[in-house]
Steps between C-alpha positions, in 0.01 A plus 500: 500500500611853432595661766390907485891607486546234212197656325623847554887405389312346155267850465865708530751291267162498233503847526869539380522294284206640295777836542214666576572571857364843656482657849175383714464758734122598584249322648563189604352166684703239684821624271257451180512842323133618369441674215158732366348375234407728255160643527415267709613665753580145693852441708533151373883311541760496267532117498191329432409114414404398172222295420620291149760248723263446794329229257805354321514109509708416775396715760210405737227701588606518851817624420381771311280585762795536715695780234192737492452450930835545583563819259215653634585460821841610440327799421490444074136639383500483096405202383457447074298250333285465181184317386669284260810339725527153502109503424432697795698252725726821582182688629345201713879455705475862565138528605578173712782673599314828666232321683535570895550856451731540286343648219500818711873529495558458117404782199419224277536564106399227238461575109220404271571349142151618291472776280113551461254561794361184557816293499612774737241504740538101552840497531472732778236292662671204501836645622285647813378140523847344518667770720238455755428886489228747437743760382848515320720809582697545134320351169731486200406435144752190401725455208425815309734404234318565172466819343082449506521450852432788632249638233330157570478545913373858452244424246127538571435144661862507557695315811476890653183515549512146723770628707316872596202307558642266768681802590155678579426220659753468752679153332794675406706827647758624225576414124801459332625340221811226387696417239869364376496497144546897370541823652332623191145304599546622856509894389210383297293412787569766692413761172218301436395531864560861497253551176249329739551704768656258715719436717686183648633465833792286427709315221704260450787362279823299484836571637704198456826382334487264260204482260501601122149700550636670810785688334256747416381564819869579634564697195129661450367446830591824662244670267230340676601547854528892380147527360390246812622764730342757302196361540567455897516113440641223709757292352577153551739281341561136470838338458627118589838504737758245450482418860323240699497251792369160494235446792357178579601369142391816296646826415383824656606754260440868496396726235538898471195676472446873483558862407391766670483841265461720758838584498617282183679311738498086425357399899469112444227322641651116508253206441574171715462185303475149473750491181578154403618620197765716710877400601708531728 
């Protein structure tokens, strides 16, 4: 088992060797620094757990029960999943996971996959289902990859529409959007957002080393986080370490994941996973 000084050795060495490393004075919770998101307006931690490993063959349920328990109570609040994980085994680990109270201690985001209203409006249902919750903190529009992405979600009958709706009705808090394909369709959405009116709360795209798609992000990528923080956007930002420690037979690995625009500063948020792709 982990031990918390293990887990926060892991968190630091990620952090370097993504050569991202920047100062984390502020706020802070049991040494985990906190972060605003956006216009949310929520503190939430700048390591967080992601959702995609909790259901990777090889780990039991039980185990990943343990990862989101013992981050929260380490003091850990973000937590990212999506509708379509390991067909929405990710999301029913993590709603087993905050039973007993500890959905009160997490900002929960998951991401929806559909593109027109009524897909939308299921997908959200059935991710409230599986987390266990009547409410989910950040919503995130999944994948938007393709250049008729965003014309499609804004459309009249459009994946939009959906998301306000549960928003009016108190299923979800703040929107955002994700992506890791082009910086290109990312300043699309948030044009084609602005033509509407519209405004997200948060964003999110790659950071990482290796990946053909990815260059552009590292290359292109600042363009986004400039118009993001134009906008008054949270960033976040996904990228796999090359660090991890086998636990009970599987690999915890850690992933970076945000940017905060606020100051166009990269403030990593680090996601704790059950990589058994990782190494050592």
């Amino acid at each position: 088992m982990t031990t918390r000084r293990e887990f926060l050795e892991i968190a630091a060495v990620t952090v370097m060797s993504a050569n991202l490393a920047q100062s984390t004075s502020g706020e802070t919770k049991n040494r985990i620094p906190y972060r605003t998101l956006g216009r949310t307006g929520e503190k939430v931690s700048a390591i967080g757990i992601g959702g995609y490993h909790l259901a990777r063959p090889g780990l039991a349920a039980e185990e990943a029960t343990r990862i989101v328990r013992t981050a929260l109570d380490e003091g850990i609040n973000f937590l990212d999943n999506c509708w379509d994980y390991n067909g929405g085994e990710s999301e029913i680990r993590m709603g087993e996971a905050l039973r007993d109270g500890y959905r009160q201690k997490a900002f929960l985001m998951t991401k929806i996959d559909g593109r027109d209203k009524a897909t939308a409006t299921n997908q959200i249902n059935e991710s409230l289902k599986r987390l266990e919750t009547d409410r989910i903190d950040l919503l995130q529009f999944h994948e938007v990859i393709r250049d008729s992405d965003p014309d499609r979600i804004f459309a009249t009958g459009g994946a939009l529409e959906a998301v306000q709706q549960a928003q009016k009705a108190g299923k979800v808090r703040h929107i955002g959007f994700t992506g890791h394909k082009s910086p290109e369709i990312h300043l699309k959405m948030l044009s084609t957002a602005a033509a509407h009116h519209f405004t997200f709360d948060a964003v999110q795209m790659p950071l990482k080393r290796h990946g053909p798609s990815l260059q552009q992000f590292r290359n292109q990528g600042p363009s986004c986080f400039v118009e993001a923080k134009h906008r008054s956007l949270g960033n976040e930002a996904n990228g796999r370490s090359f660090h991890s420690q086998k636990q009970n037979g599987n690999r915890s690995g850690v992933l970076a994941l945000s940017l905060e625009p606020a100051d166009q500063r990269c403030d990593h948020r680090l996601r704790l996973d059950a990589d058994s792709a990782a190494s050592s």
